[in-house]
C-alpha positions as CSV (number, residue, x, y, z in Angstrom):
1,X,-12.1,56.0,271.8
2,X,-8.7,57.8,271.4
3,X,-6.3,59.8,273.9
4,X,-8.3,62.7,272.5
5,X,-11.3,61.7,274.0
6,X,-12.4,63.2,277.2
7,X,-11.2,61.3,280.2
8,X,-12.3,61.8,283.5
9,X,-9.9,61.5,287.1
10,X,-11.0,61.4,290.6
11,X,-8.1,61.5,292.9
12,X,-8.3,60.4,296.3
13,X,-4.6,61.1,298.1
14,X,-3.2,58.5,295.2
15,X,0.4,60.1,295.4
16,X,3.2,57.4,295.9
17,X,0.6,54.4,295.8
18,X,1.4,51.8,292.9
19,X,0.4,51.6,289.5
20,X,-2.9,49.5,288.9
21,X,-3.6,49.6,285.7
22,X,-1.1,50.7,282.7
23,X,-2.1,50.8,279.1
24,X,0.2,51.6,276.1
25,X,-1.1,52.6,273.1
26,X,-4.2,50.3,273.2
27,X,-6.2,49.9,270.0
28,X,-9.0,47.9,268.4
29,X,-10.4,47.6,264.9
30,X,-13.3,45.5,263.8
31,X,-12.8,43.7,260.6
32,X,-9.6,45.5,259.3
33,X,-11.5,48.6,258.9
34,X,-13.8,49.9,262.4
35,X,-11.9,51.3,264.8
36,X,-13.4,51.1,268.2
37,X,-10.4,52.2,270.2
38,X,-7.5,53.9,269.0
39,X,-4.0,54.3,270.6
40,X,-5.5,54.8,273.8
41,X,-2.6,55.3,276.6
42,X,-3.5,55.6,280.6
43,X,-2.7,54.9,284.2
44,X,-3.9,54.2,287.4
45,X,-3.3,54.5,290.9
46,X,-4.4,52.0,293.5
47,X,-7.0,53.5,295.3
48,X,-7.8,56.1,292.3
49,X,-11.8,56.2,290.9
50,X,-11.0,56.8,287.4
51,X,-13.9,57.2,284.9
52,X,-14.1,57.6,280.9
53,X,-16.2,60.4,279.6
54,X,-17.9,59.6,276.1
55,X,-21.2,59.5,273.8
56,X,-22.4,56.1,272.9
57,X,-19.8,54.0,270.5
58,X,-16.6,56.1,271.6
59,X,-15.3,52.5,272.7
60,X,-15.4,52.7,276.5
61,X,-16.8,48.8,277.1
62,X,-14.9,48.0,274.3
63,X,-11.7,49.5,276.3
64,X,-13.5,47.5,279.6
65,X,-13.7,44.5,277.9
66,X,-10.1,44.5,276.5
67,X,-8.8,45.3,279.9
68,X,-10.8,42.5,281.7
69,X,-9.8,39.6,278.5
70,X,-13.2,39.4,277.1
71,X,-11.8,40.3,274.1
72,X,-8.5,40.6,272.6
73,X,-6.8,43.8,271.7
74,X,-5.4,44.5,268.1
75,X,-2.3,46.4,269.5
76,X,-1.2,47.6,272.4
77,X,-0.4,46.2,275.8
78,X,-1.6,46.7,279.0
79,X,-0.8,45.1,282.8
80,X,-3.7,45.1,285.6
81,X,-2.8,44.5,289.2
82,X,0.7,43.7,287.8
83,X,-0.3,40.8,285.1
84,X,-0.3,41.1,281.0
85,X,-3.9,40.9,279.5
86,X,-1.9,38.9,276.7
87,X,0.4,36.6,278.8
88,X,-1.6,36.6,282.1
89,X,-5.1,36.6,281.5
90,X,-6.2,34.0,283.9
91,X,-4.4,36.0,286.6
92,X,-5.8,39.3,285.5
93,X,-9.5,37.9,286.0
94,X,-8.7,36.3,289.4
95,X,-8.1,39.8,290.4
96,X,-10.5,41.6,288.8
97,X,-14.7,42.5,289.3
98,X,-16.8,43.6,286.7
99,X,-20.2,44.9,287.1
100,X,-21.7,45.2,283.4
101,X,-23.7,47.3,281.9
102,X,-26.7,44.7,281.3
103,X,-28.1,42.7,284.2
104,X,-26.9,39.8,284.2
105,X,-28.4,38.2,287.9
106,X,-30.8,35.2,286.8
107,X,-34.4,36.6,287.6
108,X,-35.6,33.1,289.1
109,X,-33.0,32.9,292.0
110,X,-32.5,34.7,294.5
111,X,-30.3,38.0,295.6
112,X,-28.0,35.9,297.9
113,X,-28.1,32.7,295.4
114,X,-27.3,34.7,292.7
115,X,-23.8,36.2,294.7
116,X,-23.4,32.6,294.9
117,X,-23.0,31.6,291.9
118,X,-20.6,34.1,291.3
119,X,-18.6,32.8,293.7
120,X,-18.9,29.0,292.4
121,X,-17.6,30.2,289.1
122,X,-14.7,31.7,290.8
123,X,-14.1,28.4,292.3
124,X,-14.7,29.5,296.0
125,X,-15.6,27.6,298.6
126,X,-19.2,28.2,300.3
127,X,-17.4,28.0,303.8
128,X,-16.2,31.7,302.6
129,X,-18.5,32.4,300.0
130,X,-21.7,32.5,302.5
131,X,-20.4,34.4,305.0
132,X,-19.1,36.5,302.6
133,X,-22.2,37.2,300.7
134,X,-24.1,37.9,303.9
135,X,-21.6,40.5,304.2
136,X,-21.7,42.2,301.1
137,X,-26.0,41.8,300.7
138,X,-25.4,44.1,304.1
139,X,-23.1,47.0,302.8
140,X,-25.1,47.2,299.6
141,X,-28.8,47.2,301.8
142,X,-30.3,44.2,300.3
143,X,-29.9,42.2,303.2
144,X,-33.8,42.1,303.8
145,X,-34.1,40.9,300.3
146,X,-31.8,38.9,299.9
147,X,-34.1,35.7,299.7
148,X,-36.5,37.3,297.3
149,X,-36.1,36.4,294.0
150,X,-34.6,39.5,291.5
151,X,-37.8,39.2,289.7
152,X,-39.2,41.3,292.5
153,X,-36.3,43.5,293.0
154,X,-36.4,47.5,291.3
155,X,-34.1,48.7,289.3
156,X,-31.7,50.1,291.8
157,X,-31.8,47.2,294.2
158,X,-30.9,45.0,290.9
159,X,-27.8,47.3,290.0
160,X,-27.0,46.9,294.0
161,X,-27.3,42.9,293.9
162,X,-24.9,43.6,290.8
163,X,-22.3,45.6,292.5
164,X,-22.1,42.8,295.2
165,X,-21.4,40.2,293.0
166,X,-18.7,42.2,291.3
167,X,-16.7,42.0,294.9
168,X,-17.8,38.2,295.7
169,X,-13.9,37.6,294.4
170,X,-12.5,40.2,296.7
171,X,-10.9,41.9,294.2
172,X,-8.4,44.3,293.6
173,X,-9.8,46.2,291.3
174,X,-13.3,47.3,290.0
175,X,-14.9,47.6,287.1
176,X,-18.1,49.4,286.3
177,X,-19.4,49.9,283.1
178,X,-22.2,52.5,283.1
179,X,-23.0,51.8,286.6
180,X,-25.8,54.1,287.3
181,X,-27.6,54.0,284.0
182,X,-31.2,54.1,284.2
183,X,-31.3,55.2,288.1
184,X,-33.1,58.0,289.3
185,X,-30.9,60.4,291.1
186,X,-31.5,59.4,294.9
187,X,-30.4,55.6,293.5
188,X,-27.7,57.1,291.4
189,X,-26.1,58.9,294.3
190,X,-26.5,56.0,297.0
191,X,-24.7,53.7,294.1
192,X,-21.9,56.2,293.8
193,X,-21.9,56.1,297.5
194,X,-21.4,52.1,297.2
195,X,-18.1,52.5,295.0
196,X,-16.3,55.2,297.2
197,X,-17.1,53.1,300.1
198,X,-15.3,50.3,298.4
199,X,-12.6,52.2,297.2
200,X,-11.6,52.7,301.3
């Protein structure tokens, strides 16, 4: 991906509201010689639904994953929520929720144990974490499932369980990578749905 690539903006009333997510001139190259991202430069407002617009391999999870410390950058810098990916990347994931592209909820638990075990990784307590899953199995619909296990769940209702435990950490800011692949368009629209009304 490079600043020529097409980039898309959703604005929501962002005007005088502080600056997210900054990158400068982020690149990175595989093996001295692929380059998945090049020189990409970009910022976001708090409260902004900012997406990337590209065919398959123009470097948008790569861009994801470099933003969120999964991998490190070959140049460039970049601060999210006010911490540096290089300097601050414990910081940067305490603030942070990613919903991947691949399913990642373990098949053999269920909806509501799999939010919790998001929530042990992030080290928070279950006198929050409950309550707090309860809540989120309810915004996203699933509360009726959420002691099924995901084996039985469709594929919408598994990108749904996915969306919730991208938000167990309460997080400032979201990300989604591909988040309505695969759905058909009543699920693709209720999922966008599900992100603007976290956005408020």
């Amino acid at each position: 991906m490079s600043n020529q690539e097409s980039v898309a903006v959703q604005e929501h009333g962002t005007s005088g509201r502080s600056t997210i997510v900054k990158v400068e001139n982020l690149s990175k190259t595989y093996n001295g010689k692929l380059k998945a991202v090049d020189n990409v430069s970009f910022e976001i407002k708090e409260g902004e639904i900012f997406g990337f617009l590209g065919p398959n391999g123009a470097g948008k999870s790569t861009t994801i994953n470099m933003l969120t410390t999964l991998i490190r950058p070959t140049s460039g810098k970049s601060e999210i929520c006010g911490y540096d990916i290089h300097k601050q990347p414990n910081e940067v994931r305490r603030n942070v929720g990613v919903v991947p592209q691949e399913y990642t909820a373990d098949e053999d638990m269920t909806g509501h144990n799999n939010i919790i075990l998001c929530a042990d990784l992030y080290g928070i307590p279950r006198s929050d974490s409950e309550p707090h899953a309860d809540e989120l199995l309810k915004l996203v619909e699933l509360q009726d499932a959420a002691n099924r296990k995901v084996s039985t769940y469709s594929v919408g209702m598994r990108r749904r369980l996915e969306l919730a435990c991208g938000l167990i950490n309460y997080p400032k800011l979201l990300f989604l990578d591909e988040p309505t692949l695969g759905l058909d368009v009543q699920t693709r629209a209720a999922v966008w749905k599900y992100i603007r009304m976290f956005k408020e």
